[in-house]
C-alpha positions in Angstrom: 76.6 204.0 125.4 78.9 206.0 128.0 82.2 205.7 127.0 85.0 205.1 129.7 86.4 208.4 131.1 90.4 208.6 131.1 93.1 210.2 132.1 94.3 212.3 129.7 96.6 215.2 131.6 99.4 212.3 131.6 99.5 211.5 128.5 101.2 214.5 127.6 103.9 214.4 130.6 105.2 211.5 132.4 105.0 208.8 129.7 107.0 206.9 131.0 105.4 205.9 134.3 102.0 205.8 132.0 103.3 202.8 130.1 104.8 201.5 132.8 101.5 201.2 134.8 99.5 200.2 132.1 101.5 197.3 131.2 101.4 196.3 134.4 98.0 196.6 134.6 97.8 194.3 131.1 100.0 192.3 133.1 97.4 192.0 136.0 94.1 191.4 134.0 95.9 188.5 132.2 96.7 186.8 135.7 93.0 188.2 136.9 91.0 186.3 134.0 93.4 183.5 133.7 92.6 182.9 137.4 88.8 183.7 136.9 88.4 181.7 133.5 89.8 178.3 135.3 87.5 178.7 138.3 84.3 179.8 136.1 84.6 177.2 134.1 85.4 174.1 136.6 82.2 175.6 139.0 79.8 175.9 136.0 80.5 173.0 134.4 80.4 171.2 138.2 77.1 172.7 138.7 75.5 172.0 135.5 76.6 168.5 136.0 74.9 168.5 139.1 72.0 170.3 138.7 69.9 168.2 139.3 70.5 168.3 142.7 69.9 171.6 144.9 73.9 171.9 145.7 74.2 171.9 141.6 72.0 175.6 141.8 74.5 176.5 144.7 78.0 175.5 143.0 76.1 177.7 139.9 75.7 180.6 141.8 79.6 180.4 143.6 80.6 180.5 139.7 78.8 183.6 139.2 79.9 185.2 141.9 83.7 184.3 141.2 83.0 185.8 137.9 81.4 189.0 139.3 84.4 189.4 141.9 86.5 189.0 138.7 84.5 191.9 137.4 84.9 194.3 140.6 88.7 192.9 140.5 89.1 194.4 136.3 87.3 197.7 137.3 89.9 198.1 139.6 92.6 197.1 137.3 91.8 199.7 134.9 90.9 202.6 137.3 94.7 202.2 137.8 95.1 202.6 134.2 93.4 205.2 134.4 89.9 203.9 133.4 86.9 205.1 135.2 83.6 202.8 134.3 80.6 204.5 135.3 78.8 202.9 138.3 76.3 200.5 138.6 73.7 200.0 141.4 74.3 196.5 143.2 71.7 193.9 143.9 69.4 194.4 147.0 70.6 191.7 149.2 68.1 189.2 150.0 67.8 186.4 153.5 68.1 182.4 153.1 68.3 180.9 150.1 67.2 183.2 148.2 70.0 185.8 148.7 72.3 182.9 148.2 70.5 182.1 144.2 70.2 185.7 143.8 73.0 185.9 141.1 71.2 182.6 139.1 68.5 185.3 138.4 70.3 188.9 137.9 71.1 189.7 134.3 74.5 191.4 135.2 75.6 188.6 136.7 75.4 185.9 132.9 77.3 189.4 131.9 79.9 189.5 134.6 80.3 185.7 133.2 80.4 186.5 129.5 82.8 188.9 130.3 85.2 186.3 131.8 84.8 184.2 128.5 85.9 187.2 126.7 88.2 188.8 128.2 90.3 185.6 128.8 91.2 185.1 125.2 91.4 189.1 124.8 94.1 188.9 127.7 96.0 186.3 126.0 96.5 188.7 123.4 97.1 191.3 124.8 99.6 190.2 127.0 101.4 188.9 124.4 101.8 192.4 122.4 102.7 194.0 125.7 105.5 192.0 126.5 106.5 191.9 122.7 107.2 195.6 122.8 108.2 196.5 126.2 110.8 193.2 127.1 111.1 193.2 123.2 111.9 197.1 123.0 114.3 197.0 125.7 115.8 193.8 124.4 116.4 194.8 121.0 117.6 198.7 122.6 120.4 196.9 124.8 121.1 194.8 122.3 124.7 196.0 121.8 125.5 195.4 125.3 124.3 191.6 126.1 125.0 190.6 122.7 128.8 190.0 123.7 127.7 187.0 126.0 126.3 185.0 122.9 128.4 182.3 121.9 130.5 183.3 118.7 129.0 180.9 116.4 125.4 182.5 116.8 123.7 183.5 114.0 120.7 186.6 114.2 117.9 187.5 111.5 120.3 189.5 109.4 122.5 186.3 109.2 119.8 184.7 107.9 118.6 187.4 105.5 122.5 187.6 104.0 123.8 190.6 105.7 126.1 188.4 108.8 128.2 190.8 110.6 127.9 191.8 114.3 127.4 195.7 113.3 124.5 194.6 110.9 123.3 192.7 113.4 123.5 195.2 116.2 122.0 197.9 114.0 118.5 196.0 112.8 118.3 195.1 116.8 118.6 198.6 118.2 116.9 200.3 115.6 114.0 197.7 116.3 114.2 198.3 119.9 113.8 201.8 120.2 111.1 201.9 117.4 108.9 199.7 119.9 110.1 201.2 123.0 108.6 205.1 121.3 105.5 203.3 119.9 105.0 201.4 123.0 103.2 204.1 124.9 100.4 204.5 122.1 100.3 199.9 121.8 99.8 200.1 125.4 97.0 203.1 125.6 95.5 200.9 122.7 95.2 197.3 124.4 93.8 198.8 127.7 91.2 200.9 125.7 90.5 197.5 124.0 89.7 196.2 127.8 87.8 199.2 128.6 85.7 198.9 125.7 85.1 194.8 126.3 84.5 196.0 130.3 82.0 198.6 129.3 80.0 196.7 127.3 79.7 194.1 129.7 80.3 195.2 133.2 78.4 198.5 132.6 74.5 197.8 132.9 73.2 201.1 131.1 70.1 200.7 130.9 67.7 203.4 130.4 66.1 202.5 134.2 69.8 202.3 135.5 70.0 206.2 134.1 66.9 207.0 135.4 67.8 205.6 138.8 71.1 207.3 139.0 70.1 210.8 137.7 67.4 210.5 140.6 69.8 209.7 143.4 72.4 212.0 142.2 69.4 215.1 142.1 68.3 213.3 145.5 71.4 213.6 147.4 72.1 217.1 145.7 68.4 218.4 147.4 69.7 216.8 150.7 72.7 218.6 150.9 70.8 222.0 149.7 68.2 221.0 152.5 71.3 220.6 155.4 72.9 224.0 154.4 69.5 226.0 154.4 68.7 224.2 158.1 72.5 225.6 159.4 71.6 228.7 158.0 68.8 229.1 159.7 69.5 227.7 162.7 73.2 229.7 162.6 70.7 232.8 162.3 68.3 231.9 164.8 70.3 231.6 167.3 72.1 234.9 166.4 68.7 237.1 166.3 67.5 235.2 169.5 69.0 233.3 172.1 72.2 235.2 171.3 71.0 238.4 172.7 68.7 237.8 174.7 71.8 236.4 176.9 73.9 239.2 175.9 70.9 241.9 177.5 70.7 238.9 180.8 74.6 239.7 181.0 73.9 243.4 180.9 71.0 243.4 183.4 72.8 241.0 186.1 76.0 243.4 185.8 73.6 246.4 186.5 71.4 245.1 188.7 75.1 244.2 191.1 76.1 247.7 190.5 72.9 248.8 192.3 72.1 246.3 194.7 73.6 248.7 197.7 73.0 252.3 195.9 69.3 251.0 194.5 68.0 248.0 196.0 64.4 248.2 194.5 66.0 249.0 191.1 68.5 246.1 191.4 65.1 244.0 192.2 63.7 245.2 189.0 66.7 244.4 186.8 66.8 240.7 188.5 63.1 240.0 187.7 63.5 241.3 184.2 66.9 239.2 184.0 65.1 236.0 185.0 62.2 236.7 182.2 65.0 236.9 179.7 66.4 233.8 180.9 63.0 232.1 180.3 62.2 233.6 177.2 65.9 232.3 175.9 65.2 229.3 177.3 62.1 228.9 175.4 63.6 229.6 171.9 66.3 227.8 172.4 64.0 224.1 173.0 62.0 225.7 169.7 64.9 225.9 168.0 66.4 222.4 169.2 63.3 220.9 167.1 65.4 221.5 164.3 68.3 218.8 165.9 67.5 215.2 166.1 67.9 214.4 169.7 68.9 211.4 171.5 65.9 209.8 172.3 65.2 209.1 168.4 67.7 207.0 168.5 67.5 205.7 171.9 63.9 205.1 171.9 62.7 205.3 168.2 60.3 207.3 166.0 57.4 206.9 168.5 58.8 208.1 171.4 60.7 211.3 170.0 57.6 212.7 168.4 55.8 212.2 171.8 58.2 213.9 173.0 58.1 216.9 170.7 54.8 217.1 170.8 54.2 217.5 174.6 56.7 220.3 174.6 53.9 222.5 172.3 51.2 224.9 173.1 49.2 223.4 171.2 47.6 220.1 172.4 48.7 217.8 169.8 47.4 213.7 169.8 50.0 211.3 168.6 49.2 207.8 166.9 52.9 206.0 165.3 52.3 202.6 164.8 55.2 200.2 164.7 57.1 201.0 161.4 60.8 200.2 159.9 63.0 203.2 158.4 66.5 203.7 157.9 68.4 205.9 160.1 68.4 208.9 157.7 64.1 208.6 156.8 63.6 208.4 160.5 65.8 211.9 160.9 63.5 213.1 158.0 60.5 211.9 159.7 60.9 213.8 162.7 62.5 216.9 160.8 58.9 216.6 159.3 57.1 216.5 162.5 59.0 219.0 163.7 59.1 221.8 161.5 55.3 221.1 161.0 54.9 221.6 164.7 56.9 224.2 164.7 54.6 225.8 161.7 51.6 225.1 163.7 53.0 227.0 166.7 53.9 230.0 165.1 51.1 230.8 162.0 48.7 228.5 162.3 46.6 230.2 165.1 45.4 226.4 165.7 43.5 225.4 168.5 44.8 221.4 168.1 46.8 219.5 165.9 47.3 215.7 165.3 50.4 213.7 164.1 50.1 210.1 162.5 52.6 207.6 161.8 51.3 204.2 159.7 52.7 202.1 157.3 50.8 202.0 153.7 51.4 200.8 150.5 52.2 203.2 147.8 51.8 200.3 145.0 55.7 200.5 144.1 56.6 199.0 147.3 55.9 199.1 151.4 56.3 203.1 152.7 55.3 204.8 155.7 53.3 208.1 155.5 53.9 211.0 158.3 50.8 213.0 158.6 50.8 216.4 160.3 47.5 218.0 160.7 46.1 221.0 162.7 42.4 223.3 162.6 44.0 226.5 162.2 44.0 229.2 159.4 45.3 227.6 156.4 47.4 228.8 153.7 51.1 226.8 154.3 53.2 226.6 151.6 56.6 224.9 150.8 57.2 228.2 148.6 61.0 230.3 149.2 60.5 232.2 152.5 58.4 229.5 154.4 59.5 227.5 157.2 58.2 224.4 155.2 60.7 225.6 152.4 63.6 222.8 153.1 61.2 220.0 154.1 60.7 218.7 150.2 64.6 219.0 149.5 65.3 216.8 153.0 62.2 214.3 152.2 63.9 213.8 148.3 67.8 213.1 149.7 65.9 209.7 150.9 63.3 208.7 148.0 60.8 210.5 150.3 57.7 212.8 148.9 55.7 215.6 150.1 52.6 217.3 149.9 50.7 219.6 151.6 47.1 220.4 151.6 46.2 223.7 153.4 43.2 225.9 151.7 42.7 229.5 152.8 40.9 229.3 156.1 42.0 225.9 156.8 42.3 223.0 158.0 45.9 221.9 156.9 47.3 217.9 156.2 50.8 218.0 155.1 52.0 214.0 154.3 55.4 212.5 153.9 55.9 209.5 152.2 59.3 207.5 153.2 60.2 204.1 151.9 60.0 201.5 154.5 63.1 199.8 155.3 63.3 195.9 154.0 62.9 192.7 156.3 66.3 191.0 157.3 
């Protein structure tokens, strides 16, 4: 099981303000589950009283979600300590009744519960040792000076043990005093480990899937960052190698050709008409390379409309067929990234004489998806291999749970295939 990560670089300077914020924090959690133990209790034993009646299941599920905001509430507490639970992956919420029963039915949410029933009593305890040694600590170190306000007949411990005598008395308290007051860092480190310990057993759902999952998404959004620098890259040195100068040599001509409109007219003429082809030529890169930019009509419009759009702009007569289909704002970018790029692939090697993109929905057996086919007649051999334009496609497709593969055999024809997961119904 992870253990919780802490903040060690403290504990060697500053000790001070470290015991002062974790008593505090000991402090906190004892109001926190006092709070959360009455309320659990008097809504579960409400609703099991009741159960019988649909409101019972409701009045249930409030007492489990009090006890889960108790658990966000201590994972807060001691990431002020200095605490840091790892993470686990909330529910998917869910419409109608359903969403509102869904804690009667996840397992972390009888633990967020159990925790509640354990860390009450825990807190009790613990609250009393803190206070013991810190009010106790400086109670017993200032002992000397608020002693002199006790009536004169008082009697203290050493009374009692047969040493009476104000300096006997004022030497056992101060000695006691500062002896908690230097151990009180260590009893306080100690009481909100033992919380951290409780916590991470409880509120920690580590399971071996939960590991799985969060490796995954951590490699995913690791390849989607990787896939966003490579696109700037090459977009940074597209634009540099193209459109960049073929408007610098426009610049040049249309400086030239005004030098020689009166001293060369038909020169001047010439440097115009090769001006304006530069212009066009830029022009043309430049909507190539805006392929690699989601425009505004994917958002405006949707999926279906932005890769009709694309795919009027190629040389290549291209058929599109999107049927209705529900993505997420970043797997519709990666969609038409997708589309794009394999368009764009298609222009450029393919030698193609007509291409194809489909949109459908289809069921991948671990849940709804929606597949992006790109396919074209042409030569054949694309590969998602370093040095390719397909290269980033796989990294961008995996920074949202998406997969890719591409079938292209020497000589042709060529299908590559993205799999998204489809977004879920309200």
């Amino acid at each position: 099981m992870t253990q919780p990560s802490t903040v060690t670089d403290n504990d060697r300077v500053g000790l001070l303000p470290d015991a002062g914020r974790r008593f505090a924090v000991l402090v906190g959690i004892f109001a926190l589950q006092l709070a959360a133990f009455v309320v659990c209790v008097v809504l579960l034993s409400l609703g099991a009283g009741t159960a019988v009646l649909v409101v019972g299941f409701l009045v249930l599920a409030a007492g489990l979600l009090a006890a889960g905001w108790a658990a966000r509430m201590q994972r807060l507490l001691l990431a002020h300590a200095g605490v840091d639970l790892p993470p686990t992956l909330p529910s998917a919420p869910a419409p109608g009744w359903r969403g509102r029963l869904r804690p009667l039915t996840r397992p972390q949410s009888w633990r967020d519960l159990l925790h509640v029933l354990v860390a009450f009593p825990v807190s009790i305890v613990t609250f009393a040792l803190a206070v013991t040694w810190v009010v106790g600590g400086l109670g017993g170190a200032t002992f000397w000076l608020w002693s002199r306000a006790l009536p004169g007949d008082s009697q203290g411990l050493m009374a009692l043990l047969g040493h009476p005598g104000r300096f006997a008395e004022v030497a056992f308290n101060t000695v006691t005093g500062v002896v908690l007051l230097l151990t009180a860092p260590v009893v306080l480190r100690g009481l909100v480990g033992l919380h951290a310990a409780i916590a991470t057993a409880l509120l920690v759902d580590e399971t071996p899937e939960l590991r799985e999952r969060v490796t995954a998404l951590t490699e995913s959004r690791t390849a989607a960052g990787q896939a966003e620098a490579h696109t700037l890259r090459r977009l940074e040195r597209d634009l540099h190698d193209g459109p960049q100068q073929r408007l610098v040599r426009l610049g040049m001509d249309i400086a030239a050709a005004g030098r020689r409109l009166e001293t060369d007219p038909g020169g001047a003429r010439t440097l115009l008409d090769e001006a304006l082809q530069q212009s066009q030529d830029a022009l043309a890169e430049i909507r190539n390379l805006s392929r690699g930019i989601a425009p505004p009509i994917l958002d405006e419009q949707g999926l279906a409309a932005a890769v009709t759009a694309l795919a009027a702009r190629g040389s290549v007569p291209t058929t599109v067929d999107v049927d209705p289909v529900r993505l997420s704002g970043p797997a519709r970018h990666a969609a038409y990234f997708v589309v794009a790029e394999a368009l764009t692939n298609v222009e450029k090697h393919s030698g193609a004489t007509r291409a194809a993109v489909e949109v459908r929905p289809v069921d991948q057996g671990w849940g709804p998806a929606v597949a992006v086919i790109v396919s074209d007649d042409g030569l054949g051999g694309a590969s998602t291999a370093r040095g390719h334009g397909l290269a980033g496609l796989a990294d961008r497709l995996t920074g949202v749970d998406g997969t890719l593969a591409i079938t292209s055999p020497a000589g042709g024809p060529t299908q590559l295939t993205a799999v998204l997961p489809q977004q879920a119904q309200d």
